[in-house]
LOVEXLUM-758885 format. One record per atom (N, C-alpha, C, O): residue in one letter; z, y, x. Coordinates in pm, whole numbers. Layout:
<sites>
{A; {Z; Y; X}};
...
</sites>
This chain:
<sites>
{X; {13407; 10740; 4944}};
{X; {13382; 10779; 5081}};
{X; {13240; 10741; 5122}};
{X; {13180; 10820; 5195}};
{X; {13177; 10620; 5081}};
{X; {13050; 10597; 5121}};
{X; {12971; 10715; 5071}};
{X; {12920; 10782; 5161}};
{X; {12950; 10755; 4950}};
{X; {12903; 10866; 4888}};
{X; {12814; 10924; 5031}};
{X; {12701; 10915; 5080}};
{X; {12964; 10994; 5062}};
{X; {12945; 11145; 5147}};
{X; {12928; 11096; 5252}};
{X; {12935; 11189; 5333}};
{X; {12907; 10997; 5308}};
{X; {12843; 10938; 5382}};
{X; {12674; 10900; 5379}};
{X; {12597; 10916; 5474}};
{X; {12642; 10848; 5252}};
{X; {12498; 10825; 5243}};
{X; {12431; 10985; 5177}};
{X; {12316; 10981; 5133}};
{X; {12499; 11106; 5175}};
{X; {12523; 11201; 5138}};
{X; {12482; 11294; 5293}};
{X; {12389; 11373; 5306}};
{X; {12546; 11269; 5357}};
{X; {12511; 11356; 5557}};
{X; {12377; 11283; 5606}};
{X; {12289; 11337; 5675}};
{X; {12376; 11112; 5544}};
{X; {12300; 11076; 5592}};
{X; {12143; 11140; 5551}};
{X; {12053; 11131; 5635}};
{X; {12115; 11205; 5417}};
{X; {12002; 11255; 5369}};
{X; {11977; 11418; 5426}};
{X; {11875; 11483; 5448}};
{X; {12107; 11446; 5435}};
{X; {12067; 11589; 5442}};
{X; {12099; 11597; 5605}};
{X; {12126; 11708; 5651}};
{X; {12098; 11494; 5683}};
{X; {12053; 11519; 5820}};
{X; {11902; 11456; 5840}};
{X; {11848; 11470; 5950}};
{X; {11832; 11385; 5733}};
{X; {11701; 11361; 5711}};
{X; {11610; 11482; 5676}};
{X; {11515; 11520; 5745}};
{X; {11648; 11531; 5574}};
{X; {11625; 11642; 5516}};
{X; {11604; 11768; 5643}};
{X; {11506; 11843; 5647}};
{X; {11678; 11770; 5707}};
{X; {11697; 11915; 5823}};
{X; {11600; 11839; 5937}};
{X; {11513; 11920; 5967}};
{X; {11587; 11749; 5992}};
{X; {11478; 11686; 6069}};
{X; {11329; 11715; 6014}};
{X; {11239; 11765; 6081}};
{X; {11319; 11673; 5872}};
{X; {11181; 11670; 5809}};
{X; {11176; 11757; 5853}};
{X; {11118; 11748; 5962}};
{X; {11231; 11929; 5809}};
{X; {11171; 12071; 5758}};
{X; {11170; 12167; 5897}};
{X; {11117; 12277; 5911}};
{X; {11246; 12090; 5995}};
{X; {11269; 12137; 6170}};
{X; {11092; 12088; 6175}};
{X; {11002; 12172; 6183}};
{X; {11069; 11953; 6170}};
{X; {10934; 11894; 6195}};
{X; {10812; 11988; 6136}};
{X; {10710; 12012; 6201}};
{X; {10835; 12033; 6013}};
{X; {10728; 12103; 5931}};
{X; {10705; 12185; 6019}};
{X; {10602; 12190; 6086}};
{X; {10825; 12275; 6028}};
{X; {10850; 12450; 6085}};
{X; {10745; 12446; 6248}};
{X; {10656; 12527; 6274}};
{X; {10785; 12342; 6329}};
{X; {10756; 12302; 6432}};
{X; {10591; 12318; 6484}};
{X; {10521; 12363; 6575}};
{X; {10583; 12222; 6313}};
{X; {10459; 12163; 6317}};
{X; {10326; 12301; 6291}};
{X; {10213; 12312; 6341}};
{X; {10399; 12390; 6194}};
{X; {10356; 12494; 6161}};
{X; {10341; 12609; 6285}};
{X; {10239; 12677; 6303}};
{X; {10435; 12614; 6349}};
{X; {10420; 12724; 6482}};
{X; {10343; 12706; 6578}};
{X; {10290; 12788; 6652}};
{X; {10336; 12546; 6574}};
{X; {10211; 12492; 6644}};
{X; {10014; 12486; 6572}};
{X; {9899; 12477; 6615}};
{X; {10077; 12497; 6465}};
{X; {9900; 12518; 6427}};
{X; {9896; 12662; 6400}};
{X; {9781; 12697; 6371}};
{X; {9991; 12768; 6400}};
{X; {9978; 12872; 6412}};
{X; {9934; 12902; 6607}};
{X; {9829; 12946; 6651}};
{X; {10010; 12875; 6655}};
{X; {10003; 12912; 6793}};
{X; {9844; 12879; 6844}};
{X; {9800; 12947; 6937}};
{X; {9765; 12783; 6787}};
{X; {9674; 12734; 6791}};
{X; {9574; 12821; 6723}};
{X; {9463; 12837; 6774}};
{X; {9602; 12868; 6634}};
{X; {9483; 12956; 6536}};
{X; {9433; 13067; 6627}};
{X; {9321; 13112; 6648}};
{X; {9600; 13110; 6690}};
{X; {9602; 13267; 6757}};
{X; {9549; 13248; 6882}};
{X; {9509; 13353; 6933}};
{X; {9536; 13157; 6942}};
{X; {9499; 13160; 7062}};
{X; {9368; 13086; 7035}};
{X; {9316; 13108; 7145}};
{X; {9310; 13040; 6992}};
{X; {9186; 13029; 6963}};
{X; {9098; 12948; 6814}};
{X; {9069; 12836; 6770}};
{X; {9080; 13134; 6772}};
{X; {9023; 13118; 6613}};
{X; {8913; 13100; 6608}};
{X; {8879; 13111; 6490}};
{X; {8811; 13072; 6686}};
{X; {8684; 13008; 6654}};
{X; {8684; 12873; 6634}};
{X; {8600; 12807; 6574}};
{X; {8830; 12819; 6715}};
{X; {8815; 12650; 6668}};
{X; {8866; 12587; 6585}};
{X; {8849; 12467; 6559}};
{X; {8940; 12669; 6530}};
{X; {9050; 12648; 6367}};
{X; {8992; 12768; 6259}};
{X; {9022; 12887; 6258}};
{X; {8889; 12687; 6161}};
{X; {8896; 12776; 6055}};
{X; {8954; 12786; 6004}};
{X; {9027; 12687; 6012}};
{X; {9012; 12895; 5888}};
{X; {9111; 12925; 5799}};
{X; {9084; 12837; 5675}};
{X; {9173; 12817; 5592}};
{X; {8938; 12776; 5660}};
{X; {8936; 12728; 5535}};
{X; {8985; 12574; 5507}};
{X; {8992; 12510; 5402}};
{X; {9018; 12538; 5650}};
{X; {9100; 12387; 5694}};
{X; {9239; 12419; 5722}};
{X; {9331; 12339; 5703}};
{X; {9251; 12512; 5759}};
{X; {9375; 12527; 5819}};
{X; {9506; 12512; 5786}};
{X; {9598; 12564; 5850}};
{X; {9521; 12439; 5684}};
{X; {9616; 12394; 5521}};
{X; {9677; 12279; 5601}};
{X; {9786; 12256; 5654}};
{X; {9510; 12191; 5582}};
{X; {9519; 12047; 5589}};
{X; {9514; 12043; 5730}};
{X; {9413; 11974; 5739}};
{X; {9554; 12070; 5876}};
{X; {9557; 12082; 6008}};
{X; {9683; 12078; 6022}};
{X; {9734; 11980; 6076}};
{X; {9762; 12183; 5974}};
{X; {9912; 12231; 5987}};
{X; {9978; 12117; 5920}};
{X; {10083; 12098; 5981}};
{X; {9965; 12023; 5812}};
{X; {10070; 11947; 5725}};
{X; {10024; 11807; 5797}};
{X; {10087; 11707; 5762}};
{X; {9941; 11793; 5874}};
{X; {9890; 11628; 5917}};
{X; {9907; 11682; 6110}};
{X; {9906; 11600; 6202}};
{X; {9917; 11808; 6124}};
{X; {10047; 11800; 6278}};
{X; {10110; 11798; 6279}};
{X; {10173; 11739; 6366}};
{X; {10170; 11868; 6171}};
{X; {10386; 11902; 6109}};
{X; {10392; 11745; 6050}};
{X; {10500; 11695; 6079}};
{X; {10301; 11649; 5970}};
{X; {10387; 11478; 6014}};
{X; {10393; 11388; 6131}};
{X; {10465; 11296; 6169}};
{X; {10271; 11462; 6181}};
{X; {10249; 11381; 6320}};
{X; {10410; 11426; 6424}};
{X; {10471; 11350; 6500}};
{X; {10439; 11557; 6396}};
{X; {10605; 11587; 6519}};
{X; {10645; 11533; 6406}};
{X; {10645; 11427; 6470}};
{X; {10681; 11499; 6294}};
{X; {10777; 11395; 6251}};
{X; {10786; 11270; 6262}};
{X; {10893; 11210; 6249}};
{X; {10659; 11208; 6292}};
{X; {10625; 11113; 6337}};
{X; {10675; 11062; 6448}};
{X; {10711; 10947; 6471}};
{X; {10674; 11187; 6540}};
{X; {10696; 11158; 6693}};
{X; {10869; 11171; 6727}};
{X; {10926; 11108; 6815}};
{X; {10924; 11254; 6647}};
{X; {11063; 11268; 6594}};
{X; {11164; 11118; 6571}};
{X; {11270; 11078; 6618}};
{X; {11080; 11076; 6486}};
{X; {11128; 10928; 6416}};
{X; {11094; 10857; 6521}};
{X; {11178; 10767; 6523}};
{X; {11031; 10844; 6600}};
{X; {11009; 10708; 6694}};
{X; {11112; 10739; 6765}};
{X; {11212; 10669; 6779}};
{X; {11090; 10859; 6818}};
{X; {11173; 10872; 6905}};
{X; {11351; 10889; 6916}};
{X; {11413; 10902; 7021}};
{X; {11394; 10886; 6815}};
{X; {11493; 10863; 6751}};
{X; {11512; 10736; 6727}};
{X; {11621; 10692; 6766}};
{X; {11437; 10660; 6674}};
{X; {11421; 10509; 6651}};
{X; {11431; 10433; 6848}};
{X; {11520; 10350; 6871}};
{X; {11351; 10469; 6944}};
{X; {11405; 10459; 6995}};
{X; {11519; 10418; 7095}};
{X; {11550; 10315; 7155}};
{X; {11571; 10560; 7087}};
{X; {11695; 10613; 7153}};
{X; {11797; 10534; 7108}};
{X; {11868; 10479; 7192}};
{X; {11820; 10516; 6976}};
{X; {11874; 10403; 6941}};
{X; {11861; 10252; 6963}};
{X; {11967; 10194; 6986}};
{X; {11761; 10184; 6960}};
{X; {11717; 10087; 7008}};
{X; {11773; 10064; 7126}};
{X; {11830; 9955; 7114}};
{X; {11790; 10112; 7247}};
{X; {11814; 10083; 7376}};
{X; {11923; 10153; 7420}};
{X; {11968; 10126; 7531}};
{X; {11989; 10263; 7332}};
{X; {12133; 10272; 7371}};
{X; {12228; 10122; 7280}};
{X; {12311; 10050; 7337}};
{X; {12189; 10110; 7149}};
{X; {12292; 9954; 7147}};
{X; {12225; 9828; 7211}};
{X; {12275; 9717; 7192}};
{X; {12098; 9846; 7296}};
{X; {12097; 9757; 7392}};
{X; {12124; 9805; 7491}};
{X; {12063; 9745; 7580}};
{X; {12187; 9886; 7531}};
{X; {12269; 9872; 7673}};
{X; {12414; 9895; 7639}};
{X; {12493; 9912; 7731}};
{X; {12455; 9896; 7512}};
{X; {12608; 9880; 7471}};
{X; {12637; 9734; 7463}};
{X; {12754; 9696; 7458}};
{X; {12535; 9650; 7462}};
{X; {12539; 9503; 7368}};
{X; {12581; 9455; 7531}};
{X; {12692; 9400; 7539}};
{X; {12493; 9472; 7677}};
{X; {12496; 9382; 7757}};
{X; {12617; 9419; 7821}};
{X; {12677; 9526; 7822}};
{X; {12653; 9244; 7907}};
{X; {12817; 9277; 7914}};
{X; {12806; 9381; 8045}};
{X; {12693; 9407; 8087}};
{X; {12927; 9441; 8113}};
{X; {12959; 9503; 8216}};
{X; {12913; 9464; 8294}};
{X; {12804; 9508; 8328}};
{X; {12996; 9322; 8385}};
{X; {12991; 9271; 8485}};
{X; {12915; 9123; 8426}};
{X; {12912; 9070; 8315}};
{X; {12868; 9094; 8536}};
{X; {12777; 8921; 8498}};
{X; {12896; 8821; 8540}};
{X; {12996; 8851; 8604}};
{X; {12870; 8731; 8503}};
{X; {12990; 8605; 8546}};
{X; {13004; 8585; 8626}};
{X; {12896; 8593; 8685}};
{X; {13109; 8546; 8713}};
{X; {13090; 8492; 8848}};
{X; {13060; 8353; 8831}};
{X; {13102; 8285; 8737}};
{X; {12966; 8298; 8951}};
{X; {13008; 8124; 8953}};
{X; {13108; 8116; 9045}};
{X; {13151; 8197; 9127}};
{X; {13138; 7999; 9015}};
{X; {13260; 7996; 9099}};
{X; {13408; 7929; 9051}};
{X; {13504; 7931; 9128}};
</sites>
């Protein structure tokens, strides 16, 4: 059972990375088309694969995160103690 567990866990890594690439790619495309004097084609390789890690980049934090501070606000108790 762990298997298919550390098994969802890659291939929901896997579908994040290539969402990030795709992302990353529509964005240095969207960028070319709307203005090609400032993106040459002869860079334009190395532009698209170092923005498509940068939204993975920004992906993972932010995921990192969301997590972070939802089990810190699962961790603290409900109600505070009374004195008394």
């Amino acid at each position: 059972m762990e298997f298919g567990r550390q098994k969802s866990k890659a291939l929901r890594e896997w579908i994040i990375f290539s969402i990030s690439l795709g992302l990353g790619a529509h964005i240095v495309l969207g960028l070319m088309l709307h203005s090609p004097d400032s993106w040459p084609l002869e860079s334009l390789w190395i532009d698209a694969i170092l923005i498509s890690f940068s939204v993975y980049v920004v992906v993972q934090l932010s995921r990192s995160l969301w997590w972070f501070f939802r089990s810190h606000l699962n961790s603290e108790p409900s109600s505070p103690p009374e004195d008394g």
